[in-house]
MDAnalysis code that builds the backbone (N, CA, C; Angstrom):
import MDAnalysis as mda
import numpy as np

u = mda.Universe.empty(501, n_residues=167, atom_resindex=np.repeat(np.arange(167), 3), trajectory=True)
u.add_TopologyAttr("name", ["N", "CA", "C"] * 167)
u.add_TopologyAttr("resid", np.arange(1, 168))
u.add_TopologyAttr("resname", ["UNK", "UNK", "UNK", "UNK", "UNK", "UNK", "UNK", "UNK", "UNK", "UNK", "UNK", "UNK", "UNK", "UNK", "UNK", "UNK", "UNK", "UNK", "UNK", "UNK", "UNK", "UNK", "UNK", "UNK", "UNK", "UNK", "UNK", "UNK", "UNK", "UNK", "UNK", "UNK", "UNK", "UNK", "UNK", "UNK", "UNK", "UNK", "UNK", "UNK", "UNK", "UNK", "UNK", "UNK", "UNK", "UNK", "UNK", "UNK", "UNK", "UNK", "UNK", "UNK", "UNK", "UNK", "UNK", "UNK", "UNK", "UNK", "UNK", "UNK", "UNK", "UNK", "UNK", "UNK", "UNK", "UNK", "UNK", "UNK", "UNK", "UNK", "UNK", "UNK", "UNK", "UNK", "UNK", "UNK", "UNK", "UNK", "UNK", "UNK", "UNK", "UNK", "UNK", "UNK", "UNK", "UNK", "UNK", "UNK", "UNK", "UNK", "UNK", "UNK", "UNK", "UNK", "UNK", "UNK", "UNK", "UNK", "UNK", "UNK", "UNK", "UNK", "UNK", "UNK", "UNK", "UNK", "UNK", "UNK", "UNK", "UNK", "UNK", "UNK", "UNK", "UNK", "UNK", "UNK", "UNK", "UNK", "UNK", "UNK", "UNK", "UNK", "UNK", "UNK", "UNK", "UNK", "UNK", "UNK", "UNK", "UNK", "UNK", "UNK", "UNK", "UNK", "UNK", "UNK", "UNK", "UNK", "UNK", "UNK", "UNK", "UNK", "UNK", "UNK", "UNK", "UNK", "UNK", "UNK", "UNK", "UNK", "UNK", "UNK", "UNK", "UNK", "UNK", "UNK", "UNK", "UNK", "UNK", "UNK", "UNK", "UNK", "UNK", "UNK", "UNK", "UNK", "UNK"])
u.atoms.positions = np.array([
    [-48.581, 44.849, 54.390],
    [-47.612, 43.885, 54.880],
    [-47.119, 43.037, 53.714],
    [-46.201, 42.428, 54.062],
    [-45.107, 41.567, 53.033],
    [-45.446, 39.828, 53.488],
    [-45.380, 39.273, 52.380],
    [-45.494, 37.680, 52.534],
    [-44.047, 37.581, 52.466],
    [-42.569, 37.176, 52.831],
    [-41.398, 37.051, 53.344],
    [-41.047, 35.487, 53.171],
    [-39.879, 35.456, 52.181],
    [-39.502, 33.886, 52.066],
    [-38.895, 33.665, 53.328],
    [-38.782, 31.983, 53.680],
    [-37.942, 31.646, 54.747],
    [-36.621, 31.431, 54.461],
    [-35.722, 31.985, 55.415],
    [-34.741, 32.029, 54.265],
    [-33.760, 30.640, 54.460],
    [-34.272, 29.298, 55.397],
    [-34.329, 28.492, 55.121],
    [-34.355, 27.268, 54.477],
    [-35.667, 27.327, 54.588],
    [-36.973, 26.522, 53.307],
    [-37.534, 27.032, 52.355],
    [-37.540, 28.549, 51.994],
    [-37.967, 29.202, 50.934],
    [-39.331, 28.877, 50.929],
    [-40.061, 28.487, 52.554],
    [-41.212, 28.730, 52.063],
    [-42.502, 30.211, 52.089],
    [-42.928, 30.364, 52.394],
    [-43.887, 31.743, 52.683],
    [-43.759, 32.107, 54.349],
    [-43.604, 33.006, 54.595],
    [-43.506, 33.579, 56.162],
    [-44.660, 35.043, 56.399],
    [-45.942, 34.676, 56.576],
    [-46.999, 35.418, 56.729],
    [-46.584, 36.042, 57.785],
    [-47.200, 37.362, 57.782],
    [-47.491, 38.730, 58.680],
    [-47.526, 37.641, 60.377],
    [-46.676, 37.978, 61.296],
    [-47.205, 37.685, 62.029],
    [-46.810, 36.189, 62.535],
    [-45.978, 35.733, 61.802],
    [-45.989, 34.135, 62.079],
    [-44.087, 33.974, 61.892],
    [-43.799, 32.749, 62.567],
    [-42.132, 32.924, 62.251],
    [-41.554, 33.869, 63.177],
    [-40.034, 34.078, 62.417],
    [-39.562, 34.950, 63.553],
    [-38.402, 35.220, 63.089],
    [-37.860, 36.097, 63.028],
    [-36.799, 36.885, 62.911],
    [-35.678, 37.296, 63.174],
    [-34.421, 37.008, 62.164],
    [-32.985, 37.050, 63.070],
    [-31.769, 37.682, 62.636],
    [-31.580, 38.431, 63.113],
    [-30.949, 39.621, 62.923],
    [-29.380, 39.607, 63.380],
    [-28.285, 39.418, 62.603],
    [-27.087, 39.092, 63.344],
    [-26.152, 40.580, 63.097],
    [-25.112, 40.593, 64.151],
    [-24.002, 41.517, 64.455],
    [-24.251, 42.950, 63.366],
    [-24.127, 41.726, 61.780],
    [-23.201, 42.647, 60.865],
    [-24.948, 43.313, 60.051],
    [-25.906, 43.097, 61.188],
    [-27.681, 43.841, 60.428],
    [-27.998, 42.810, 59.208],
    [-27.291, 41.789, 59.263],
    [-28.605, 40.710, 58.061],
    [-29.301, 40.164, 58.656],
    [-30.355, 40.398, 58.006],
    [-31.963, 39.572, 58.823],
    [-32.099, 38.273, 57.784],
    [-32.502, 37.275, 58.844],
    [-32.689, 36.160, 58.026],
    [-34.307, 35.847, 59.207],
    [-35.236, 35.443, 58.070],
    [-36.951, 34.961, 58.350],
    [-36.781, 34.018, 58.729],
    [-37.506, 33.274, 59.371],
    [-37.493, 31.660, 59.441],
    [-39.711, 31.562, 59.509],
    [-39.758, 30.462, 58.682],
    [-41.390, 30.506, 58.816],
    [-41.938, 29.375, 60.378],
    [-40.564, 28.881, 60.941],
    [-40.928, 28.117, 61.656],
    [-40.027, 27.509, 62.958],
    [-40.285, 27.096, 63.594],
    [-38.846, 26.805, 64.888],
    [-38.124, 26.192, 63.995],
    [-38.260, 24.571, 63.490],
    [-37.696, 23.656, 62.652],
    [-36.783, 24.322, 61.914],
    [-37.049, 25.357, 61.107],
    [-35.754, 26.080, 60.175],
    [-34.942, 27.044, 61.054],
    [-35.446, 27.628, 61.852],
    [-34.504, 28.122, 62.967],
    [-33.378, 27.323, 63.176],
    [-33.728, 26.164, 63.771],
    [-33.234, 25.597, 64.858],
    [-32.161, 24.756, 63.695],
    [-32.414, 24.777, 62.707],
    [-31.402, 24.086, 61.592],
    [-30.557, 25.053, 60.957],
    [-31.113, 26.055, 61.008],
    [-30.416, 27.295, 60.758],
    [-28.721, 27.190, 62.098],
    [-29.064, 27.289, 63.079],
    [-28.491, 27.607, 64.427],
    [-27.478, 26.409, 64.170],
    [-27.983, 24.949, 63.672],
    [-26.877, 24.189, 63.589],
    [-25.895, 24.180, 62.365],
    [-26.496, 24.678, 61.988],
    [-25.199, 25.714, 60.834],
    [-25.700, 24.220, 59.478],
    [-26.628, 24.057, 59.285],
    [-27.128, 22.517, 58.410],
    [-27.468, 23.428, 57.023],
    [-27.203, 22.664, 55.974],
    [-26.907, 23.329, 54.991],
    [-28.761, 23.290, 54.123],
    [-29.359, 24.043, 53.496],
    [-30.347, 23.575, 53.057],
    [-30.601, 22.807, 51.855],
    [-29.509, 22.866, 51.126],
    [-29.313, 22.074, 50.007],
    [-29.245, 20.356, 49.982],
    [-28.627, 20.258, 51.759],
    [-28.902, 18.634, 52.070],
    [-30.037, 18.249, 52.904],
    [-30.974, 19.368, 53.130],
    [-31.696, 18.792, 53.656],
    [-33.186, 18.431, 52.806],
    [-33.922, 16.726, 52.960],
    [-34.461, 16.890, 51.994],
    [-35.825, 17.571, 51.897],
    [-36.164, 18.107, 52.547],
    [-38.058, 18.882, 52.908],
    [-37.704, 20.197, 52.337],
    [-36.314, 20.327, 51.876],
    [-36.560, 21.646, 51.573],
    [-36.742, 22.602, 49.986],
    [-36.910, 23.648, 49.714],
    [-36.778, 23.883, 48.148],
    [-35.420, 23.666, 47.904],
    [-34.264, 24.061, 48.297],
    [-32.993, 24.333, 47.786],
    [-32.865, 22.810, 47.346],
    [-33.179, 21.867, 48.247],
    [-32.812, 20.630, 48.325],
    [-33.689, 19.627, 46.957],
    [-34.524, 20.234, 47.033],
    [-35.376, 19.463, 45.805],
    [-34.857, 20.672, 44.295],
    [-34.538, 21.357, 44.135],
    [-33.687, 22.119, 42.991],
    [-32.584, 21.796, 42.795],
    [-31.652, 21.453, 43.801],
    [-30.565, 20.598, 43.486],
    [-30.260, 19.380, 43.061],
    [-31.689, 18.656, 43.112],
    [-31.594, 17.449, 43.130],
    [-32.452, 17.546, 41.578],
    [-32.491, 18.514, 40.924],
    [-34.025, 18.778, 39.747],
    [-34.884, 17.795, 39.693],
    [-35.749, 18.280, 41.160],
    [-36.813, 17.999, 41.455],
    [-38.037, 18.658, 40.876],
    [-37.449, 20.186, 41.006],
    [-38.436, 20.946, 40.983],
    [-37.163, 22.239, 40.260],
    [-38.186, 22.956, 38.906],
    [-37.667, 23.945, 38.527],
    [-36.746, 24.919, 39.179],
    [-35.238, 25.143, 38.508],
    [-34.569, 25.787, 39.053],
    [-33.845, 27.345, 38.273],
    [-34.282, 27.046, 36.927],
    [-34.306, 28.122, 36.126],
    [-35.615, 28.336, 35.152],
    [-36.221, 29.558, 35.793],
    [-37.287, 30.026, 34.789],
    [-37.319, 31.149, 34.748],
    [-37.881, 31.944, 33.522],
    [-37.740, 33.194, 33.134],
    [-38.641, 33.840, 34.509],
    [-40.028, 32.875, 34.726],
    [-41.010, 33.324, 35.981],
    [-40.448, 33.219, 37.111],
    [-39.051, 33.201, 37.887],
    [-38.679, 33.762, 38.580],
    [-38.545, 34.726, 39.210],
    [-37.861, 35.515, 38.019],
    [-37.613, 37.026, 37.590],
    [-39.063, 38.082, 38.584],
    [-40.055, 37.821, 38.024],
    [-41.100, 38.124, 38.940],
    [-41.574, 38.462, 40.085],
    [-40.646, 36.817, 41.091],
    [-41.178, 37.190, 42.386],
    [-40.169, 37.784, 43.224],
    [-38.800, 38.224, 42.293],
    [-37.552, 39.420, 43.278],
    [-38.128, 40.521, 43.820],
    [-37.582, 40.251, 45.368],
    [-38.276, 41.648, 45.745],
    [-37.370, 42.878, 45.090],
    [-38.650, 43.542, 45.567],
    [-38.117, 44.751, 44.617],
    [-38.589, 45.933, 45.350],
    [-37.188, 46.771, 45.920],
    [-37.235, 48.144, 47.421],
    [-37.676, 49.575, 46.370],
    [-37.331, 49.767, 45.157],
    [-37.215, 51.104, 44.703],
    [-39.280, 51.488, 45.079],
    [-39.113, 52.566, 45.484],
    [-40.456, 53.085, 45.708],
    [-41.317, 53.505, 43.910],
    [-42.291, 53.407, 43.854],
    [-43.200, 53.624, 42.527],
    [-44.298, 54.694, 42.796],
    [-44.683, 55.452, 42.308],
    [-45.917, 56.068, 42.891],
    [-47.141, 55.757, 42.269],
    [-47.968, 55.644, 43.222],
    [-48.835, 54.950, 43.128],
    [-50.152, 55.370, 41.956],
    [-50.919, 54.306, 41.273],
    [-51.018, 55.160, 39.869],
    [-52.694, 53.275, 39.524],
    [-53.674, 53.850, 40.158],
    [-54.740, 52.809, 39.762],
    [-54.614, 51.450, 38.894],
    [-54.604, 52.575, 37.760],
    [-54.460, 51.819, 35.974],
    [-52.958, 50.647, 36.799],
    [-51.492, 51.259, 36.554],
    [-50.367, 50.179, 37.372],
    [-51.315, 49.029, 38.195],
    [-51.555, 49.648, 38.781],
    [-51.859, 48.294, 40.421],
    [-52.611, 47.670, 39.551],
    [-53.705, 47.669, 38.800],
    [-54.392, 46.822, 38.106],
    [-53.833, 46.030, 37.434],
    [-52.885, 46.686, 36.340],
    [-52.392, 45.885, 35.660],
    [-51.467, 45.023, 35.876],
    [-50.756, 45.680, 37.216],
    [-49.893, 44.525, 38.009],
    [-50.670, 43.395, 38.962],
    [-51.918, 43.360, 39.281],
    [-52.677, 42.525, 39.855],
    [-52.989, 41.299, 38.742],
    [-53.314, 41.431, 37.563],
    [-53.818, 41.072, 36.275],
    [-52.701, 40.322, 35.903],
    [-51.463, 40.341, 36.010],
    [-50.510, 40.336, 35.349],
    [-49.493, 39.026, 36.244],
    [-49.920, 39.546, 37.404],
    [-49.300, 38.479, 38.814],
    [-50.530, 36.991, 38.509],
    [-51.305, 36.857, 37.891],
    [-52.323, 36.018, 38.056],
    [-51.769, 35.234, 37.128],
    [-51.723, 36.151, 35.529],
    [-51.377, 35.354, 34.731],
    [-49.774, 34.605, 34.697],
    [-48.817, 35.569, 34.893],
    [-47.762, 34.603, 35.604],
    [-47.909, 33.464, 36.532],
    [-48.646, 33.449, 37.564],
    [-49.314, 32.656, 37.930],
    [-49.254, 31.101, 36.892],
    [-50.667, 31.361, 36.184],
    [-50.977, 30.388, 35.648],
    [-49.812, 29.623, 34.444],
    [-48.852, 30.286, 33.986],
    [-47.673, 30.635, 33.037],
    [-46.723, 29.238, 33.719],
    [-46.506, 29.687, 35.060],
    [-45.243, 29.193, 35.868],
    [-46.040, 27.534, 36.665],
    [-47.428, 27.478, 36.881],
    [-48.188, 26.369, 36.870],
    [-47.877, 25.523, 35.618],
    [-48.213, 25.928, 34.596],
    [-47.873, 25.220, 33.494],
    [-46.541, 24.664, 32.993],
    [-45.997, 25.383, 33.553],
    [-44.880, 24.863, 32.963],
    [-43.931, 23.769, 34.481],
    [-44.577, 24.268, 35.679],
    [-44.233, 23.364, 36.537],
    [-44.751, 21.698, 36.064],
    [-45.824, 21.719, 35.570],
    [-46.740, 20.589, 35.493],
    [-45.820, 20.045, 34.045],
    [-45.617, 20.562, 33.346],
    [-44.885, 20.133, 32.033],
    [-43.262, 19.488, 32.456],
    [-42.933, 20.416, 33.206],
    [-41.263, 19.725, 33.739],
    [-41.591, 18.349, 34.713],
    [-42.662, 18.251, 35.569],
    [-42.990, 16.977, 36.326],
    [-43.303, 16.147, 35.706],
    [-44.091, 16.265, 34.380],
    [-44.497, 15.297, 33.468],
    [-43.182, 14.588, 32.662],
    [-42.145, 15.298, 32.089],
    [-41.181, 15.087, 31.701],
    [-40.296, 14.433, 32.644],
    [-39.946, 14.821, 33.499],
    [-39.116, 14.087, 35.089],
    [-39.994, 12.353, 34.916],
    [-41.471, 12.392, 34.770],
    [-41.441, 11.074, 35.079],
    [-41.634, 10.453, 34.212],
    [-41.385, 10.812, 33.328],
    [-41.725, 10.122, 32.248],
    [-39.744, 9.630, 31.556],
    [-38.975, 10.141, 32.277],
    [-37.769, 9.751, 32.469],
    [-37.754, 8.258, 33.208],
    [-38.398, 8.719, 34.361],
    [-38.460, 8.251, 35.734],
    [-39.084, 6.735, 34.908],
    [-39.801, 6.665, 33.961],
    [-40.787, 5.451, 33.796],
    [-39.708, 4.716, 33.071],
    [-38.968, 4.719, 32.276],
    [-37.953, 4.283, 31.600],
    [-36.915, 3.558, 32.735],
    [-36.223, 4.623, 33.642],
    [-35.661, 4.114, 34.124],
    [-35.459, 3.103, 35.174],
    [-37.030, 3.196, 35.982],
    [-37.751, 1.719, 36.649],
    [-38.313, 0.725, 35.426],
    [-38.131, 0.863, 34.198],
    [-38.797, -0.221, 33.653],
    [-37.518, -1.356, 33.412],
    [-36.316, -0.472, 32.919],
    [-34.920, -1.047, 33.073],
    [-34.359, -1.651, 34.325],
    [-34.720, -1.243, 35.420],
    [-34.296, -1.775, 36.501],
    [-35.149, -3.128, 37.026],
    [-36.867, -2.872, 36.329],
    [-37.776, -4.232, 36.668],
    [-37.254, -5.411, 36.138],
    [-36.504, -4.786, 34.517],
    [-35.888, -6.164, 33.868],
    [-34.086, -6.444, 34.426],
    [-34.086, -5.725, 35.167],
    [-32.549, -5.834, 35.580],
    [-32.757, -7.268, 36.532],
    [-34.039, -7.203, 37.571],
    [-34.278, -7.299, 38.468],
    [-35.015, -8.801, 38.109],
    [-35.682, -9.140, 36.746],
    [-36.005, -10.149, 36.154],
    [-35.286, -11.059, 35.786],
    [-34.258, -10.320, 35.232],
    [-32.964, -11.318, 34.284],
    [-32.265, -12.091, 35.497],
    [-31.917, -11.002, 36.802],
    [-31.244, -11.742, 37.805],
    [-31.905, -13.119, 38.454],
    [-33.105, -13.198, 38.459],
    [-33.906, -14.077, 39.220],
    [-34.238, -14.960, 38.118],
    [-34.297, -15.111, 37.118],
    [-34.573, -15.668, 36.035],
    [-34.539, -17.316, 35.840],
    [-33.751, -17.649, 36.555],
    [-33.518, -18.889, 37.119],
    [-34.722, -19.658, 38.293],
    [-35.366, -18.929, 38.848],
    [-35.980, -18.869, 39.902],
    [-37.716, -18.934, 38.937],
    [-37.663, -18.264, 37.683],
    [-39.078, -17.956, 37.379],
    [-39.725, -19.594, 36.155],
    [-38.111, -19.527, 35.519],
    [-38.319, -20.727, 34.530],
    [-38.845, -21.979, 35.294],
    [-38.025, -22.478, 36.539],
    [-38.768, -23.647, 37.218],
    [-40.090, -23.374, 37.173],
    [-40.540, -22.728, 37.555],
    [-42.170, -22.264, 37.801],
    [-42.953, -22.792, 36.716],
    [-42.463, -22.009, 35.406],
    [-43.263, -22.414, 34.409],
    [-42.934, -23.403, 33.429],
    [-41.710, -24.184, 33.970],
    [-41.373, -25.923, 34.003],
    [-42.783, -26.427, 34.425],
    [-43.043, -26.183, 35.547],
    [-43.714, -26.768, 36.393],
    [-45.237, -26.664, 35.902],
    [-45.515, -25.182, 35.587],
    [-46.725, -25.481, 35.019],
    [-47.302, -25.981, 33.672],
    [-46.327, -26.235, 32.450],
    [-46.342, -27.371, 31.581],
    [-46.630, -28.777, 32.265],
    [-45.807, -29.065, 33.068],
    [-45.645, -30.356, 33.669],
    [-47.073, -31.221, 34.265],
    [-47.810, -29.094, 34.908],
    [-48.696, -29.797, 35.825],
    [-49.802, -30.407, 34.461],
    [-49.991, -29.026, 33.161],
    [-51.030, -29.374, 32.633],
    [-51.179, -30.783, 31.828],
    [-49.827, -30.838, 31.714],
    [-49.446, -32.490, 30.699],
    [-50.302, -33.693, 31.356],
    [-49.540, -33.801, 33.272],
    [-50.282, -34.572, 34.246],
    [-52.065, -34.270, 33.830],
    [-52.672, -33.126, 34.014],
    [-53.891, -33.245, 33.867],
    [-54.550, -33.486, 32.239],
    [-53.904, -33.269, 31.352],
    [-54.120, -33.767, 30.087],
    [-54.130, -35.118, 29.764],
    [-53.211, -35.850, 30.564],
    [-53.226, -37.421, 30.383],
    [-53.835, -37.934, 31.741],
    [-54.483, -37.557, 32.311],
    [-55.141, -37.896, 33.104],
    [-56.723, -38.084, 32.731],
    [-57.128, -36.818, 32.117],
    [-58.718, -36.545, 31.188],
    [-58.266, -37.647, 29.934],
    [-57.814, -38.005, 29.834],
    [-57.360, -39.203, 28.400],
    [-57.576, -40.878, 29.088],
    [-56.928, -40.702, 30.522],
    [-57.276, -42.055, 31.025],
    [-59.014, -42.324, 31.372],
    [-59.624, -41.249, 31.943],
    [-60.743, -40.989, 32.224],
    [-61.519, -41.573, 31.038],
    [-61.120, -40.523, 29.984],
    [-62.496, -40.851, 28.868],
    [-61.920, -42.337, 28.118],
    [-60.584, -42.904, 28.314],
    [-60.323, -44.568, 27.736],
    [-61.172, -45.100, 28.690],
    [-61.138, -44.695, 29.981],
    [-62.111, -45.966, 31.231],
    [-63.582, -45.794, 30.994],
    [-63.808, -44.707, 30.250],
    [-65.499, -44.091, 30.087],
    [-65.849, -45.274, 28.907],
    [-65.049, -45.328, 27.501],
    [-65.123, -46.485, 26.514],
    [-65.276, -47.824, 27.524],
    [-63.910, -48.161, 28.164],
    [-64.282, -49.377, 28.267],
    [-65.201, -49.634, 29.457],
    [-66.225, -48.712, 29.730],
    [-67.039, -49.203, 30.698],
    [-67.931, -49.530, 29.394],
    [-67.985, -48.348, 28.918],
    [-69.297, -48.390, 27.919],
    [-69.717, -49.739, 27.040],
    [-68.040, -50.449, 26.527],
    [-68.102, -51.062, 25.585],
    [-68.492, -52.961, 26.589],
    [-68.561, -52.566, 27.928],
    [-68.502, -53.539, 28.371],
    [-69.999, -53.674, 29.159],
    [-70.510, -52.708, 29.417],
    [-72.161, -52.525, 29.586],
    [-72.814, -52.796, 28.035],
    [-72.615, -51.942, 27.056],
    [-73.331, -52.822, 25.797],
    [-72.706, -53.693, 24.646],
])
């Protein structure tokens, strides 16, 4: 059996699960779930919707050109069947695998590390505007410590003149 994209959400459509739709002109389109059906049927585009792959590739969310693509096209021409092959195509699907992990994790790292720049600009966008609002504050807390600085000054003058007036 075949693991089958949705042709939806592009996500996985296992043996057995989902359902299948077949129009006039014989194109079958998968769906892994009612939800993409039923968005399918309203004619909703997947590129605007946001849960979906198309929708997070358009938006480069998530990788939209990689050589490890290439890989997972299905592919109808028949092969005959040959041990040593299947092995090495088992071996080979793993390490692509780990290939197309890596480099997912490298493009997310890069995305936010965009991403950190551009909320750090907007924290000070967001500072400068209010800025007016933050200086009173720390008016205020000069002000308060001055009050308590000349306050510990009256204290220890009244501490003398008790002292000087007891001995």
């Amino acid at each position: 059996m075949r693991i089958e994209k949705c042709y939806f959400c592009s996500s996985p459509c296992y043996p057995g699960h989902g359902m299948k739709f077949v129009r006039n002109d014989s194109t079958q389109f998968r769906f892994c779930r009612s939800k993409c059906h039923r968005s399918f049927n309203k004619k909703r585009n997947p590129r605007k919707v946001a849960w979906t792959k198309a929708y997070r590739r358009s938006r480069g969310k998530e990788m939209a050109v990689d050589s490890t693509f290439e890989f997972e096209a299905r592919r109808n021409r028949p092969v005959k069947y040959d041990r040593g092959l299947v092995a090495r195509t088992i071996g080979a699907m793993g390490r692509v695998k780990e290939i197309q992990e890596a480099r997912e994790k490298d493009f997310y790292a890069a995305r936010m590390e965009e991403s950190k720049v551009v909320k750090k600009k907007e924290k000070r966008a967001e500072i400068a505007k209010g800025l007016d609002l933050i200086r009173p504050a720390a008016g205020r807390e000069k002000a308060e410590g001055k009050r308590r600085e000349e306050r510990r000054e009256r204290k220890i003058e009244q501490g003398r003149k008790d002292m000087e007036l007891e001995g």
